[in-house]
PAZATOR-929677 format. One record per residue (C-alpha): residue number from 1; z, x, y. Coordinates in steps of 0.2 Angstrom, whole numbers. Example, Ala and Ser with C-alpha at 12.3 -4.5 7.8 and 13.67 -1.06 7.14 Angstrom:
REM residues 2
     n      c3      c1      c2
     1      39      62     -22
     2      36      68      -5
//
This chain:
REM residues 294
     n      c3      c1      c2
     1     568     480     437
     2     572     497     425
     3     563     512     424
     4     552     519     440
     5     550     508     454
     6     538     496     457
     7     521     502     467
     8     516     488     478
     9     498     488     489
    10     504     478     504
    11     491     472     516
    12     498     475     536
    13     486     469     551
    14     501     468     564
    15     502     449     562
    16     518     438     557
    17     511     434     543
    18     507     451     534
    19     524     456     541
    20     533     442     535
    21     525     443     519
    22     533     460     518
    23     549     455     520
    24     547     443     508
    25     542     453     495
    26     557     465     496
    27     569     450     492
    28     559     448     479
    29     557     465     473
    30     573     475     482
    31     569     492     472
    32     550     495     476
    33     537     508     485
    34     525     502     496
    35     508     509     503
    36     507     498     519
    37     489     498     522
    38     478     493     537
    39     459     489     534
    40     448     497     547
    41     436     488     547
    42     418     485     561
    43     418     488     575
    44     433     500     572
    45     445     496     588
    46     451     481     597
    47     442     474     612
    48     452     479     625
    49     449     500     619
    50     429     496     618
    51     431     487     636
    52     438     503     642
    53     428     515     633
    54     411     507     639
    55     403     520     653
    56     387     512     652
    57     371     514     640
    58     365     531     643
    59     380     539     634
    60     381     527     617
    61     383     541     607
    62     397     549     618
    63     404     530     617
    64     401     527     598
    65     411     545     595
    66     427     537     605
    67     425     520     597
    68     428     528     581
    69     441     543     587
    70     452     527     597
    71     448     515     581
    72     458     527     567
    73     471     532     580
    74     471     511     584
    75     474     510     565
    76     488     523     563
    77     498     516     573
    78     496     499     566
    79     500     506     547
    80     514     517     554
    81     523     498     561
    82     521     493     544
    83     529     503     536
    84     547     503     550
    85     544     486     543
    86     546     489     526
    87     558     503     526
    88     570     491     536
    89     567     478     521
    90     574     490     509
    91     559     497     504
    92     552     518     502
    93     535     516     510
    94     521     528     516
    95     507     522     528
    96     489     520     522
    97     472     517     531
    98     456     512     525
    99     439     513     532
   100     429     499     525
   101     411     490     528
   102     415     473     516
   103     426     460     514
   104     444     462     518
   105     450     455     504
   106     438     463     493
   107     444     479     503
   108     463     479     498
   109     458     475     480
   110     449     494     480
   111     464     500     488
   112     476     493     478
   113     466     503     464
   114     463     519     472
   115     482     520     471
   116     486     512     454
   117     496     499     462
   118     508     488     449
   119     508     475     463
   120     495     469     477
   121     504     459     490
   122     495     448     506
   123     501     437     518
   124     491     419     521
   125     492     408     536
   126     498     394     521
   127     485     379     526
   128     484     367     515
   129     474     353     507
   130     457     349     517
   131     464     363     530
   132     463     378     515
   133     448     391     522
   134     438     394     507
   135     436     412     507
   136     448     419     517
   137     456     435     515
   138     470     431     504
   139     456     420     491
   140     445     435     490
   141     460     445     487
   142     463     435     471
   143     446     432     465
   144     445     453     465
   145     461     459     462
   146     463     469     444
   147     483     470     446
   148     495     455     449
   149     493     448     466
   150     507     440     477
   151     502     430     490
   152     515     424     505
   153     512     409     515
   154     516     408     533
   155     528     401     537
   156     541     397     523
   157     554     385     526
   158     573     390     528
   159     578     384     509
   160     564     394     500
   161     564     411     512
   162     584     409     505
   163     580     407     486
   164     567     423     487
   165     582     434     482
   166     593     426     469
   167     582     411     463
   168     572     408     447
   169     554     414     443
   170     543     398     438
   171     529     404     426
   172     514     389     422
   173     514     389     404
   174     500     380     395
   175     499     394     380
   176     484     401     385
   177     480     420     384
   178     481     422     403
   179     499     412     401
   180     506     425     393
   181     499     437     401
   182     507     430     415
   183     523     429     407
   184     524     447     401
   185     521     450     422
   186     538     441     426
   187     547     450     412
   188     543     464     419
   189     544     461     437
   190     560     451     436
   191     571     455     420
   192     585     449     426
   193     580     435     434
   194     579     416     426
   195     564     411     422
   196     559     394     419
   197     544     393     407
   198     532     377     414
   199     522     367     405
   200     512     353     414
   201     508     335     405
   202     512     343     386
   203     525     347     376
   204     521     367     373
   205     537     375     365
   206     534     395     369
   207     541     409     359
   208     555     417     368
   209     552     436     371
   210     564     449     365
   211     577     456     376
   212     575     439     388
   213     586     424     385
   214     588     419     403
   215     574     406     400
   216     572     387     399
   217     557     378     394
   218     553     363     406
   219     541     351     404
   220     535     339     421
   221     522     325     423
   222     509     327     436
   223     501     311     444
   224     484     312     436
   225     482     323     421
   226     469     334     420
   227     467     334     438
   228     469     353     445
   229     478     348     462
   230     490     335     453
   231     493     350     442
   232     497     363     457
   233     509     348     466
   234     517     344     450
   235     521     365     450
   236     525     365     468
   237     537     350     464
   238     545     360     449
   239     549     374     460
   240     557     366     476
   241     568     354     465
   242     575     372     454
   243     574     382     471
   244     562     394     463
   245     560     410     471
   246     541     411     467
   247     530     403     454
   248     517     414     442
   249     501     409     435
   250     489     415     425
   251     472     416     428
   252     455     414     417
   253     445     431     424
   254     436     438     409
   255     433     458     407
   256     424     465     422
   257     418     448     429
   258     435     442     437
   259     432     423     440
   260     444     409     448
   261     433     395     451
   262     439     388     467
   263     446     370     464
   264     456     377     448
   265     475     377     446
   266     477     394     454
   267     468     391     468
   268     475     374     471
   269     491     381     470
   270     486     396     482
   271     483     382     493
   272     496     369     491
   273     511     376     485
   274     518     383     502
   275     526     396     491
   276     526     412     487
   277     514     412     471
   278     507     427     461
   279     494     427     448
   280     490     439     435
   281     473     440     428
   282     471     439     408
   283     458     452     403
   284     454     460     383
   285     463     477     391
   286     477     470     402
   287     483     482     417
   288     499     491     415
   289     509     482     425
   290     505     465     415
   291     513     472     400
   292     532     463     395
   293     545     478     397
   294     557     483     383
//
């Protein structure tokens, strides 16, 4: 994109997944600075530094101390991996650690606006279907986030790891607010990428934005209208048939009560898509980084 570069809030445990999602994104988004963070989170270090630590139970406070001293250093070093990462995917990066009590995808979301982030980015282990976990990280991190999120399955296959750099941005369209919204987000993100402008079971004929004639309309079939998984498959379908590089939703949080119910398109797309997917949340006062560019 033009102007400054975009500021992503990219979650990093040390996993493939966080790191692939990483390396993901940077095709996706070659010119960006990241802050890689890693939550630290109870009980503050891994089990084989409390198994070495433990002297027995008349020093627990001694042994609380070290928990916590070996627990930051633990997460350091993790963050500081990260960002090698990233900087080797093309990105500017600078290491981030956050010392939390709650969720971990409630966490990130904080994060992400403690350092006005454009973009939040977390990996997912991609289960699908009756495998999906209901309240994992990566679905709390939507349900919370303010700004855009991207979330990256693990693994993606050959043929769409490849169209992350030079394929098409699908954007769900169904002329809702929160569409739009959306839309604006993948102007902005990608305005020299195609886009190809979705609708599922209707014939919506969007307004093209200004400055942006790389966009077709394209209108699919799902299997049983209405129904919010046929919906996500008919997406899913629309996007490894055109080699999309990632699809965009729009979501239906309102102000400051940011709500996906669980079973709706973007959540069923979350989980079925195996894709990189982002959704922007539509609210009276969008964030910055939902605005359409010049």
């Amino acid at each position: 994109m033009n102007g400054p570069a975009v500021r992503v809030l990219a979650g990093y445990d040390g996993s493939l997944p966080s790191g692939a999602a990483i390396e993901n994104c940077a095709q996706l988004l070659p010119a960006a600075h990241a802050h890689v963070v890693h939550l630290w989170t109870p009980p503050f270090a891994s089990d084989q530094l409390r198994r070495r630590l433990w002297t027995g139970t008349r020093q627990v406070d001694a042994y609380v101390t070290a928990v916590e001293r070996e627990g930051q250093c633990e997460s350091d070093r993790i963050a500081a991996m990260g960002v090698v990462l990233a900087q080797a995917a093309g990105w500017t990066a600078e290491s981030l650690t956050s010392r939390g009590y709650g969720g971990e995808g409630f966490e990130l979301t904080e994060a992400a606006r403690k350092v006005d982030a454009d973009l939040l980015l977390v990996g997912s282990r991609g289960l699908g279907g009756a495998r999906a976990v209901l309240g994992s990280v990566s679905d709390m991190a939507v349900h919370y986030a303010t700004q855009p999120i991207l979330v990256a399955p693990y693994p993606l296959l050959a043929a769409d790891e490849n169209a992350l750099a030079q394929g098409p941005v699908l954007v769900a369209w169904d002329g809702s607010a929160g569409a739009t919204t959306a839309l604006g987000a993948a102007v902005r993100l990608w305005p020299q990428r195609h886009i190809l402008l979705t609708s599922v079971d209707h014939d919506i004929n969007p307004p093209i934005p200004p400055g942006k004639p790389q966009m077709t309309v394209l209108r699919v079939d799902s299997r049983h209208e209405g129904s919010p998984t046929a919906v996500a498959d008919a997406l899913a379908t629309a996007a490894r048939e055109h080699g999309a590089a990632a699809i965009v939703l729009g979501s239906r949080g309102r102000s400051a009560v940011r709500e996906i119910t669980l079973g709706s398109v973007a959540m069923s797309t979350l989980h079925r898509a195996h894709r990189v997917v982002m959704v922007v949340h539509h609210y009276d006062q969008p964030h910055p980084a939902t605005q359409p560019g010049p």
